[in-house]
C-alpha positions as CSV (number, residue, x, y, z in Angstrom):
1,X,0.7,-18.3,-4.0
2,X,1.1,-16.2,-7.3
3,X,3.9,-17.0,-9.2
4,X,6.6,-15.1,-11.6
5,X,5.1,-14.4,-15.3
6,X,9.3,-15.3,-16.2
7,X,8.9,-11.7,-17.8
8,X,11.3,-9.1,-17.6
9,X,11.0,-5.4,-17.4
10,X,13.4,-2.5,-18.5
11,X,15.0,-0.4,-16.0
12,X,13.2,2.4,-17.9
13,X,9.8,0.7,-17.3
14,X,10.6,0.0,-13.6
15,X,11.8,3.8,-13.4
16,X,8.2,5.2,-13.9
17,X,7.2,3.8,-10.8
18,X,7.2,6.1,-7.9
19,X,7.7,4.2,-5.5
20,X,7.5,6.2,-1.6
21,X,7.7,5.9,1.9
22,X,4.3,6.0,3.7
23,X,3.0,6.0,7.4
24,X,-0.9,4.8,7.7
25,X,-2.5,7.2,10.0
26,X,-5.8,5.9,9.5
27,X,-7.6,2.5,8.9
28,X,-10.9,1.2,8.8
29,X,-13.0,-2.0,7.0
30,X,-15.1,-0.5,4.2
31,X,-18.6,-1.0,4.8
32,X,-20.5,-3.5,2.5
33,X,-16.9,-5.2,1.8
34,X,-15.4,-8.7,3.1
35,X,-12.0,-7.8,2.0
36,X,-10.9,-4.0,1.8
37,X,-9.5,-2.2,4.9
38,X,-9.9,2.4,3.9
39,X,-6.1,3.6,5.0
40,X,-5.0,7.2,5.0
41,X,-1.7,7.2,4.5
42,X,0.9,10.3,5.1
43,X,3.2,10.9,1.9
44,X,4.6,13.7,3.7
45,X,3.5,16.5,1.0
46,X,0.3,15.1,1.3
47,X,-2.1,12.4,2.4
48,X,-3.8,9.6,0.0
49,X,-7.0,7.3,0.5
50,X,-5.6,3.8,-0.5
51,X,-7.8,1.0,-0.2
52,X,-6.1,-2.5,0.1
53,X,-7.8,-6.5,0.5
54,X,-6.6,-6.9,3.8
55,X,-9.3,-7.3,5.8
56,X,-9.2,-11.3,5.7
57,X,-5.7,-11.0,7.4
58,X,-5.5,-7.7,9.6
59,X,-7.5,-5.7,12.0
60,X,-7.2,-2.1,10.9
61,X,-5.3,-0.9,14.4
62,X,-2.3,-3.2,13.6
63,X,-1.7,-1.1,10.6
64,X,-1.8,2.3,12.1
65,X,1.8,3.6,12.8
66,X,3.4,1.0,10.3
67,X,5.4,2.6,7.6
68,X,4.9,0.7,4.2
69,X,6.3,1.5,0.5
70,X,2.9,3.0,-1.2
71,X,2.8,3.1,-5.1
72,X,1.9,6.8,-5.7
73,X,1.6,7.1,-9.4
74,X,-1.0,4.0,-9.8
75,X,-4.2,5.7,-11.8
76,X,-7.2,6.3,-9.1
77,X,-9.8,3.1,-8.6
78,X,-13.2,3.6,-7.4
79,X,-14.5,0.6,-5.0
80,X,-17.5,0.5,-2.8
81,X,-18.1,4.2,-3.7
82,X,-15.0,5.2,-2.9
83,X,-11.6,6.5,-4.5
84,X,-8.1,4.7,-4.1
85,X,-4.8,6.9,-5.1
86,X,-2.5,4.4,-4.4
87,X,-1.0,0.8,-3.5
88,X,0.7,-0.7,-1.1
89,X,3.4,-3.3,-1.9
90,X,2.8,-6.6,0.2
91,X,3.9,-10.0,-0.4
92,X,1.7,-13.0,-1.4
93,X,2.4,-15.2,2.0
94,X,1.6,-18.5,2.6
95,X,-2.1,-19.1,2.6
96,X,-2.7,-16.6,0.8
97,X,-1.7,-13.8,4.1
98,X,-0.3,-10.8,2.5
99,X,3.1,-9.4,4.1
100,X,3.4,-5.5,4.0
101,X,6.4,-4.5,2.7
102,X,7.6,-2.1,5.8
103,X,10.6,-0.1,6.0
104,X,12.5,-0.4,9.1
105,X,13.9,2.3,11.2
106,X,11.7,4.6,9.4
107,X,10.5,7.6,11.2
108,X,8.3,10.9,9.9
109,X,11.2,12.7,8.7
110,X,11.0,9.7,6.0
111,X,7.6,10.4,4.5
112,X,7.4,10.7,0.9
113,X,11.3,9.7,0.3
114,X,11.2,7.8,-2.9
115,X,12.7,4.1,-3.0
116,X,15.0,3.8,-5.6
């Protein structure tokens, strides 16, 4: 289980996150990969590619229709040939299982609101 750093960060610092409401739409293991699940995921304005190390844990069809909290400013990583524009926030579980960070009683008209 990862632990705190004891660090602290501004509310300035924390500010430059955008933080938004998502719905994955899409999901599917990335080929060649133990660990990476490909989600497309509806901001609303737009939809991103965002690769996540869930694989281990989920089957892609228990994340389609979930509404997470996607970091939409995070600079764009290349991974098995292809682009993530995102992350998703999850937490670090016991055993290692990653918890998604959902947002209830979301629906679509949701998509893209910023968390603040």
């Amino acid at each position: 289980m990862a632990q705190s750093s004891g660090g602290t960060v501004s509310r300035d610092y924390f500010a430059k996150l955008d933080l938004r409401v998502g719905k994955v739409i899409e999901a599917q293991r990335v080929e060649g990969s133990r660990k990476l699940i490909k989600l497309v995921v509806d901001l609303g304005s737009e939809r991103r590619q965002i690769l996540a190390g869930l694989a281990e844990h989920y089957k892609p069809e228990e994340l389609v229709g979930m509404f997470i909290v996607v970091v939409a400013n995070m600079e764009p990583r290349t991974m098995f040939g292809l682009t993530s524009q995102g992350m998703l926030l999850a937490t670090c579980g016991e055993r290692g299982k990653p918890l998604l960070l959902t947002v209830q009683g979301a629906d679509d008209s949701r998509l893209g609101e910023r968390v603040c």
